[in-house]
Structures are given as structure tokens and as C-alpha cells.
N, C-alpha and C positions, 0 to 999 in steps of 0.2 A: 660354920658347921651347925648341921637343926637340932633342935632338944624337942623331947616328947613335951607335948602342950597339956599332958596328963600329969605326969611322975617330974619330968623334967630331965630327964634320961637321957646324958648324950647320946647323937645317933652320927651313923654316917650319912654321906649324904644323899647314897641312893635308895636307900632301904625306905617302903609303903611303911611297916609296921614297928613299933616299939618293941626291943626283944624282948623288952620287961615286963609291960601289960600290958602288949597286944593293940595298944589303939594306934588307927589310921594315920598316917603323916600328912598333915593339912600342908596341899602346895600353892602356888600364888603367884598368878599371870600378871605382869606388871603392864599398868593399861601405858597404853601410847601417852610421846610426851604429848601436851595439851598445845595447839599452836597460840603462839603468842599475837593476841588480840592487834598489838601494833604492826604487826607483819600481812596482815586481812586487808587488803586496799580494799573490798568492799564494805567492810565495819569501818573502817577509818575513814571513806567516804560519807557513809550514814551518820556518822558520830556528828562529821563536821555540819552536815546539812541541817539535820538539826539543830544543831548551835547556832546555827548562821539563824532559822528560823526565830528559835528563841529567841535570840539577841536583836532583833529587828523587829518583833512583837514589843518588846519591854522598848525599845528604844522609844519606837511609834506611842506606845502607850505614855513613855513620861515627855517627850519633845510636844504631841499633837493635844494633850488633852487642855482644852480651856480651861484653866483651873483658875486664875486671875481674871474676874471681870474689871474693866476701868469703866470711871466714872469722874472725868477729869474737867474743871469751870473754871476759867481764870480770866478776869477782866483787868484792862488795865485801861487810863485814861489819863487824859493831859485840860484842865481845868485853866487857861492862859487867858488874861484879858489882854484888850488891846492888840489882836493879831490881826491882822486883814491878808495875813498868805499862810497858806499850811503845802508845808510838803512830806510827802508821806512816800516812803520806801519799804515795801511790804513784802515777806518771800516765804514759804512755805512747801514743803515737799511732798506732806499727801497731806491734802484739805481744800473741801468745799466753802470756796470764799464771796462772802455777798457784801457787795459794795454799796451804802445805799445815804444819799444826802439826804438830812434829813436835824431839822431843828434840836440843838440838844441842850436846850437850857444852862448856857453859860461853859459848857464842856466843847470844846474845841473837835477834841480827837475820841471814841473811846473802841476798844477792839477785842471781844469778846470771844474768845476761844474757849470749846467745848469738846468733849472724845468720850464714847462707847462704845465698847463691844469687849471682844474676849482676849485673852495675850497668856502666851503659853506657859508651862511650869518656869522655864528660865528665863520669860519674859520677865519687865517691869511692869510694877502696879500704877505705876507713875511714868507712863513712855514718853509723853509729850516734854518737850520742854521750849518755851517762849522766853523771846529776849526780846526787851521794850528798853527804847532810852530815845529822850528829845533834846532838842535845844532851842533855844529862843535868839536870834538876832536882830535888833529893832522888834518891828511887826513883822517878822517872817517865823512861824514855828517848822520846825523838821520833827521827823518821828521816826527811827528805824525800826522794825520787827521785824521778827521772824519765829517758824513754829516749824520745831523741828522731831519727828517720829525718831524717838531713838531703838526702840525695840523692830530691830528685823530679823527677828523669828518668821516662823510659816502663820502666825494669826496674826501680823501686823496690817496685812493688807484687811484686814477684818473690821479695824479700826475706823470708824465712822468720826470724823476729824473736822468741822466746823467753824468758820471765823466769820465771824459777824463785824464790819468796822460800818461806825457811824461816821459822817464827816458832819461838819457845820457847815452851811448851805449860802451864808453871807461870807465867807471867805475864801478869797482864791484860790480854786485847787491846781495841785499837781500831782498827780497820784500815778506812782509806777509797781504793779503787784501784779508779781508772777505766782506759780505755782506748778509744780510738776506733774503731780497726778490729782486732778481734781478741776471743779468749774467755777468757772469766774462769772459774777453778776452782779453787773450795776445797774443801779435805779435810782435818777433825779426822783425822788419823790416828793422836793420843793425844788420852785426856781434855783439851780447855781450856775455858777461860772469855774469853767475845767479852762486852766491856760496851758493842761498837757495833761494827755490822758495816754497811759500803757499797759495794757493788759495780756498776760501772754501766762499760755498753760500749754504743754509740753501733751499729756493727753487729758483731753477734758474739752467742753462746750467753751467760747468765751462768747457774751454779751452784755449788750450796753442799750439802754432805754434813754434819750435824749428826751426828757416830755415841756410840753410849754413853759415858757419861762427861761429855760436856761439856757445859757451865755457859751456857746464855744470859741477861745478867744485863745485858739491853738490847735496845733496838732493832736490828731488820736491814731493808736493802733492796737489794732485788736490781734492776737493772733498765737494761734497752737499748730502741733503740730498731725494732730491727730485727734479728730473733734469739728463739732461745727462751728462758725462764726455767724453770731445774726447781731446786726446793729438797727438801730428805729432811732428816727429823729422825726419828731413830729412837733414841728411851729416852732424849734429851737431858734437859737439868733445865731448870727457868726459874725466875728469882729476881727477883721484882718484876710488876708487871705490864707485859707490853711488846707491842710493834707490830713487824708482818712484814708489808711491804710488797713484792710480787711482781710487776712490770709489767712488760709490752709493748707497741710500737704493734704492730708486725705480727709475729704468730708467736704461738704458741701457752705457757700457763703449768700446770708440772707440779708438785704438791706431792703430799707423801707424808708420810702424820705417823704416826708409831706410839709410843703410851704407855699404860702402864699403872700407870706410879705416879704417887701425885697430884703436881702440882707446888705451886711455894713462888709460887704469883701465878697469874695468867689471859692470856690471848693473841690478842689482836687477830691475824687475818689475814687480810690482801686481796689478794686474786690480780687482775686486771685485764689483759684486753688487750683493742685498737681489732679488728683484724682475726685470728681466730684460735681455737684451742678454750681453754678452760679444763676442768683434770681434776685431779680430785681423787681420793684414794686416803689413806681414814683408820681405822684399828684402834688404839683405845681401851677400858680398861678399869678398875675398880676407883671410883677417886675422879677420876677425868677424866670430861671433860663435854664433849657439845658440841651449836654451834646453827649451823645452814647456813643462810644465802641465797643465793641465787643470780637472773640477771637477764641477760636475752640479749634484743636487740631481732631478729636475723634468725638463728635458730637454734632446736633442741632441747635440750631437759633431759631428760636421762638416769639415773636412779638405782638400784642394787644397793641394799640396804638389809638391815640386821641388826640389829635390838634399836635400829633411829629410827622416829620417827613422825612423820607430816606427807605432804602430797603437793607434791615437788620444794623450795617454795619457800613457807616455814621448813620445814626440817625439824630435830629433835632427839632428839639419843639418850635413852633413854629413864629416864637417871637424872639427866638436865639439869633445874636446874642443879645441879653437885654444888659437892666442893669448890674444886676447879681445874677452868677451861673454856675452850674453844676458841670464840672467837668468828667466825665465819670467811665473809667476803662474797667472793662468785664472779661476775666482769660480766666480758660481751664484749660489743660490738656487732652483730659478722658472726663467728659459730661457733656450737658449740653447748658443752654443759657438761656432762661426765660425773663422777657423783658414785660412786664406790663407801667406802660408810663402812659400820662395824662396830662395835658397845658387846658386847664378850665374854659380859657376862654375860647371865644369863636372870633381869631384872627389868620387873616392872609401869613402866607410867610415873609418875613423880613423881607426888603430888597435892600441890598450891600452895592456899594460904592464898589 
């Protein structure tokens, strides 16, 4: 029941006026209930969208933002007298690896690992981490390493990752270093002797500079999976007969061979890629020898020729077979295959029994 909002006068409850003093009965339209905000699939749509925006700004902003620069140097080395064989097993997952012989004053082994760039809020500041351990039996040293990214965040590939190994140049090598993502390069940069060479990166360049002076007195192979292959032998020796294995799935395979003194054995070499050219580039003379095939299912053959005879596929130089020779198979599936090869001298071809 209403009271006068004057006197305070009870009333009934239809009467406009106060019987008492006359003032107006204030009435009161009760507004609509209000809908309830969770009941709005279109506000409850909006609310979420936003959220989801929000939450994916902050996300972005604390996962992407460089906040951790690295600045990562660590050398390690093996200081061993009286060794005359080093074996070296080297592995790495993302890093640029240069192989290079090369005199180290009294230091057998040393392997210099380096990293900068950026690594994200819940990166480490310290992502890399190297495991080095040797052994000595007799005169043979071993060396195992590896270098391994542990931060795989979205800035890890960012990571600029670098291995520098020196080897000593008067002892026997055998060097097998892989690497997953990154390129392999070796350089004789003095006379040595490799009694087994393996090189292999999953994506990345692999190459090998054979330069005067040094001793191949083994097998080599080079080989990724994705990337180029170039190997160069120029006036190297070989001791034994050995095999050089050059492969690619995708990308192209470059070799270059220059000799003129016989060698101490003969030499298997297969260049191979799936998708890719193979090229060859060969100057030989005296008591070197050599025999090309070659074999491409969607592609051209191409050939230079000097002192060989044959058309593309055999071809032989034209003092084959001499003392020391170059065996040497060239396949692609999809590329083609350029031969330029060269026998110095100006001789008939062999006549064979």
C-alpha cells in the first residue's frame, strides 16, 4: 500500500491525490528485466574474439620478441706428442663447419665453436652446448664432439653456429663430420694424408679442396641431402686404389680433377644426384688415364673434349688405359651433364690386345 511522499499519509492504492494535502501520487513503470549479457550469442561471440586477439598479441609479443642476445666461444683442444694417426668423429645439428689442415704448433686437434644472434624470452642465453672427450692408444689419438642447439624456440634457427676444427697436417687423418643443417668445408691448406674422409650434411653445401701435396690414401665421401656437392683435386697423390663418392638428392655435383703425374693406384669416382646437373671439369696428362660414363634419364649430355675419344657415353682419353686411371660414373635423373675433359698430350689412341 503507497504513502504520501509529502505527509506520509497512508493511501489506497488507486487514488492520484493525498486526501490530506493534496499532492500528486508519484507512479512507477518498472523498466524491462535487463537480458542477461551471457544469454547474447552475439556479445558472447565478441567478448570471445577479442580475447582470443588479446591473448595472441601478448602471446606473440613475450614467445617472438628477441630479448636474449647470445654471444657463445668455446675452444677445446688435444695437445698429444708422439701421435702419427688422429681420428676424429665430429656431429653437429645446426652449424657451419670448416675443416682446414693446417700446422698447429704442437696441438694435434683444436675445435673452436662459436654462436650469435637472438633467442627468445624463454630461450637460453647459453643454447649451445659441446661435448669434447679423447683418447690416446699407442700413436693413434680419437676425439669425439658434438655441438648441440638446445634452445628450439622460433629464434633458434636465427642462431648463426660456427665450428672451426684445425687438424695437424703431418698426421694421418680420418675425419667423419656430419652436420644437419649447415655446410661442410674442407681445405688442405698444407700437404696431408686423409686415410678416410666423410663428409655429409643433411641440408647444406658439402666440399673438399684436395690442393698439392696431399696424400689420399682412402676412401672419400661427400654427401647431403639437399645442397650442392663440389670436390677439387688438384696434383693430389693416391695410394692404393680408392673410391670417391659425390652425392646429392637435390642440387647439383661439381668435381674438378687435375693431374699429371701417374699415381701410386686407380680411382673409382661417382658423382650422383636425384634432381640436378652433374659437371665435370678434368685435365690429365702423362701416365693418368681416364674412362667417362655418364647417364641422365631427363636431360642433355654435353661434352668439350681433348685428346678423348667416344661419343658422350664411354668416352676415353686417348692413352687409356695407362698406368694410373680415373674411373669415373656421372648419373642424374632430372639435369643434364657437362663434361669438359683434357689428356695434354698429342697421342694416337691406345691399341689393345
Amino acid at each position: 500500500m503507497p504513502y504520501c511522499r509529502r505527509c506520509g499519509t497512508k493511501l489506497e492504492e488507486d487514488v492520484r491525490f493525498c486526501y490530506k494535502c493534496g499532492t500528486p501520487v508519484a507512479t512507477f513503470t518498472p523498466a524491462p528485466p535487463a537480458r542477461p549479457i551471457r544469454k547474447d550469442p552475439l556479445i558472447v561471440t565478441a567478448i570471445i574474439l577479442i580475447a582470443i586477439v588479446v591473448t595472441a598479441v601478448i602471446v606473440s609479443a613475450v614467445v617472438f620478441a628477441p630479448l636474449h642476445p647470445v654471444s657463445f666461444n668455446q675452444t677445446n683442444q688435444v695437445n698429444q706428442p708422439n701421435i702419427n694417426t688422429l681420428n676424429l668423429n665430429f656431429q653437429a645439428d645446426v652449424a657451419e663447419v670448416n675443416v682446414i689442415a693446417q700446422n698447429l704448433t704442437g696441438r694435434t686437434i683444436l675445435i673452436s665453436t662459436s654462436a650469435t644472434g637472438p633467442t627468445g624470452i624463454f630461450g637460453s642465453t647459453n643454447p649451445i652446448q659441446v661435448t669434447f672427450s679423447n683418447e690416446t692408444a699407442g700413436n693413434t689419438l680419437t676425439v669425439t664432439s658434438k655441438v648441440t642447439n638446445v634452445d628450439h624456440g622460433p629464434f633458434s634457427r636465427n642462431l648463426r653456429v660456427t665450428c672451426k676444427i684445425y687438424v695437424d697436417p703431418s698426421v694421418r687423418l680420418n675425419l667423419n663430420i656430419t652436420t644437419e643443417t649447415g655446410q661442410i668445408t674442407l681445405i688442405a691448406a698444407e700437404p696431408a694424408t686423409f686415410e678416410s674422409l666423410n663428409l655429409k650434411s643433411t641440408t647444406g653445401m658439402v666440399q673438399a679442396n684436395m690442393e698439392n701435396g696431399t696424400v689420399i690414401a682412402g676412401d672419400i665421401s661427400l654427401k647431403t641431402t639437399t645442397g650442392a656437392v663440389s670436390f677439387r683435386m688438384n696434383q693430389a697423390n693416391v695410394q692404393g686404389n680408392d673410391t670417391f663418392n659425390l652425392q646429392t638428392t637435390t642440387g647439383k655435383v661439381d668435381t674438378d680433377i687435375t693431374e699429371n703425374k701417374t699415381l701410386s693406384g686407380n680411382v673409382q669416382v661417382n658423382a650422383a644426384t636425384t634432381t640436378g646437373a652433374v659437371n665435370l671439369a678434368m685435365n690429365i696428362d702423362n701416365g693418368v688415364g681416364a674412362r667417362i660414363e655418364s647417364q641422365t634419364q631427363i636431360g642433355q649430355i654435353t661434352t668439350n673434349l681433348n685428346n678423348f675419344s667416344g661419343d658422350k657415353s664411354p668416352i676415353e682419353s686417348n692413352n687409356y688405359p695407362a698406368e694410373s686411371n680415373f674411373l669415373i660414373n656421372l648419373k642424374t635423373s632430372v639435369g643434364g651433364i657437362n663434361i669438359n675433359a683434357a689428356y695434354q698430350s698429342s697421342v694416337g689412341p691406345n691399341i689393345r690386345n
